[in-house]
N, C-alpha and C positions, 0 to 999 in steps of 0.2 A: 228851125221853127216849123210849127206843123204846118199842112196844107188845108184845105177843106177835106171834112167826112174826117179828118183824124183825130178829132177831139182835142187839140192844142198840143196832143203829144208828138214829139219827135222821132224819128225812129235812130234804132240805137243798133248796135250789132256789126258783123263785122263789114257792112257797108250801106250804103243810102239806097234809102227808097228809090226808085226810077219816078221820071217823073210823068212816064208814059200812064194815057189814061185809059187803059184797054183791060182793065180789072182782073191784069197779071202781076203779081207780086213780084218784084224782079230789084237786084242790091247790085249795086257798082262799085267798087274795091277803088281807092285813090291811090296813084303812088306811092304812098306813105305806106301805107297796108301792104302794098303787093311788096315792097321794100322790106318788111318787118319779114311775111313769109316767107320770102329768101333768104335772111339772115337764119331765121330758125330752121328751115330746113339743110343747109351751111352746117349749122354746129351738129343737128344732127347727122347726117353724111359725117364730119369731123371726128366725134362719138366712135361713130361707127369703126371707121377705120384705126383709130386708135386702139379701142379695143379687137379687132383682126389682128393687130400690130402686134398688140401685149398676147394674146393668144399665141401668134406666128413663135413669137420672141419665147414664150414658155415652153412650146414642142418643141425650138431649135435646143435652147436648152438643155431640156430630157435627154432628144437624142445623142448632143457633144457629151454628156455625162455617159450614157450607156455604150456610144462609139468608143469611150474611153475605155469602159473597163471591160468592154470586147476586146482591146485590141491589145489589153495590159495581160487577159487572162490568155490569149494568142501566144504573145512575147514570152510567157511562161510554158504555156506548153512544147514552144521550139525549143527555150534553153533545156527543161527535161528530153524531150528527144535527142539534141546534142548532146548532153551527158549519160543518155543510156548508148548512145551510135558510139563512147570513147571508152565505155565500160565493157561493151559486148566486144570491140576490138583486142580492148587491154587482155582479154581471157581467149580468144583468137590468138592473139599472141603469146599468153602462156604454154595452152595448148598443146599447138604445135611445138613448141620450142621442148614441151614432155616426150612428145613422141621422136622426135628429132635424134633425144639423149638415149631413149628406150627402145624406139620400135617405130624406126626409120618407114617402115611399110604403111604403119598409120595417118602418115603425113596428109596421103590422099585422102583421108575419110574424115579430115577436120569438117569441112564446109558443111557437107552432108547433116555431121553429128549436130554442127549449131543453129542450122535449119530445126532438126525434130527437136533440139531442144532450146527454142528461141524461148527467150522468157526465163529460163533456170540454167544460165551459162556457168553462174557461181556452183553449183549443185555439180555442173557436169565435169567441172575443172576438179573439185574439193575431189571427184569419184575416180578419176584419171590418176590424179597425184596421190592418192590412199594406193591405188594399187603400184604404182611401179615407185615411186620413194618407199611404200613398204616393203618393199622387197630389197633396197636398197642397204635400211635400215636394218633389216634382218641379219643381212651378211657385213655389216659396220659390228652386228650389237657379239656377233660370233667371235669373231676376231678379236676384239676389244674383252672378251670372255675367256677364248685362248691365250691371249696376248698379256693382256694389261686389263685385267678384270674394273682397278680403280678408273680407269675410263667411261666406262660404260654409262654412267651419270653425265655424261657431257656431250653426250651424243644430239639431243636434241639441239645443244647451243649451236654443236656443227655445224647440223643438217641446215636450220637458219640462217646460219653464216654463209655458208656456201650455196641458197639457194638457185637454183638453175645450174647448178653444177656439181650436184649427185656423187654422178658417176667418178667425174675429177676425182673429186672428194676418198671415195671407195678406192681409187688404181691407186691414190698416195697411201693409202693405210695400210693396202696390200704390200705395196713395194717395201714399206719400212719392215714388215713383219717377214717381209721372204728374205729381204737381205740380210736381218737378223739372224734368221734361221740358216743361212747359207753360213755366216759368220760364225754360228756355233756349233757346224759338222764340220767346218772346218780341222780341228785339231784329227778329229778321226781318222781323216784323210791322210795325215802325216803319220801315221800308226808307225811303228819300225825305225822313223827318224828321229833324232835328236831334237828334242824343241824348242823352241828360241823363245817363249816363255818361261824361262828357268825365274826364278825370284830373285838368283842373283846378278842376272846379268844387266838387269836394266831396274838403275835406282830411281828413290821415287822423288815425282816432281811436287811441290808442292804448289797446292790447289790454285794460289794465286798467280803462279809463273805460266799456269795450265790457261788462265783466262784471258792472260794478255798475248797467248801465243798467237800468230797466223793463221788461217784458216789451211796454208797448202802445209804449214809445221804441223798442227794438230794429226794432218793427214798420212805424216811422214809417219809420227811417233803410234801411231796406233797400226799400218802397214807392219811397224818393226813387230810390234805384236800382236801382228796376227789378226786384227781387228777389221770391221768395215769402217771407210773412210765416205759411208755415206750421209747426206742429210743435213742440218743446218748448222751453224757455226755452234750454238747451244748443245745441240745434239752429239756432235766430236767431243767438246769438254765433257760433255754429262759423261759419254760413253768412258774414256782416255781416264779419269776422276775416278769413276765403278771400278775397272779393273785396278787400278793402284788398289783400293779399299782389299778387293779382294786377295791380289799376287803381292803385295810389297808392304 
């Protein structure tokens, strides 16, 4: 209730009139009040920190998302580096293993070459193997022209087949073609003698006795005529088989 000079009003707001009379307006908060401002400034402080929290909580977030897919596009660019460091090896090893067969001397100029041409090792290999398998090819595709023309279409399954082994390849085709050739001056050489190819002297075997023979039998019967007794078990019948066709 009012005092004097207040007109019967009360005073209202957030504390009481003082009841000093020195004509300075002056209000006194009750516990109650000063209790109320603590709790509200409480929830606000509370507020506050929550949202810090939810803030904190959203750039942890972002960045576990983008740590991630740094570290996924990372994982990717190591596995590509390991499979180009298996691939510039794997042609390293082709390589040398060309020069090895062809031009032993080259061996030392691998490193060098994959150095100037780091980046197009496929290119440098493709350029390597065009020249010394072409050449290889060359003297296959000759022989096989000489020799047995109907070969010459099978030349590339060869060279496939026999990849990294060329050269092998070329000394076998040579050898069958020279010993053939040896095989057929042969009679010339006996010019003046008697030749033990006569037709009658050695009857014919039939084709199927010729298949189940032995491989050191095949080798006898073709010696008796004159023949080479080289090359595979197929190759003694095919041969032993031709001659009958032709002498008997």
């Amino acid at each position: 209730r009012g005092g004097r000079g207040t007109g019967g009003k009360s005073s209202r707001g957030r504390g009481k009139r003082s009841g000093r009379g020195d004509g300075v307006r002056r209000f006194a908060y009750d516990a109650e009040d000063i209790e109320k401002f603590d709790q509200e400034d409480h929830y606000k402080e509370e507020a506050r920190i929550r949202r810090k929290k939810d803030e904190d909580e959203d750039e942890d977030e972002e960045s576990k998302e983008i740590n991630t897919i740094v570290e996924e596009e990372e994982k990717e660019d190591d596995d590509d580096e390991e499979e180009r460091q298996k691939e510039v090896e794997m042609y390293r090893k082709k390589i040398t293993n060309l020069y090895r067969q062809h031009n032993p001397e080259k061996v030392s100029d691998v490193v060098r070459l994959m150095t100037q041409y780091a980046g197009k090792e496929d290119k440098l290999y493709a350029a390597i193997k065009r020249k010394y398998i072409g050449q290889v090819k060359e003297k296959i595709e000759n022989l096989y022209k000489e020799h047995n023309p109907s070969k010459v279409a099978d030349i590339p399954r060869l060279l496939a087949k026999f990849e990294g082994n060329e050269l092998k390849l070329l000394a076998a085709i040579e050898k069958k073609y020279a010993e053939m050739k040896i095989s057929d001056e042969k009679p010339k050489k006996s010019e003046g003698r008697e030749e033990k190819t006569d037709k009658s002297e050695f009857p014919k075997i039939k084709p199927l006795v010729i298949k189940r023979m032995k491989p050191h039998v095949l080798k006898e019967r073709l010696q008796e005529r004159g023949l080479s007794i080289q090359g595979t078990k197929k190759e003694l019948m095919d041969r032993l088989i031709e001659w009958q066709e032709e002498n008997c």
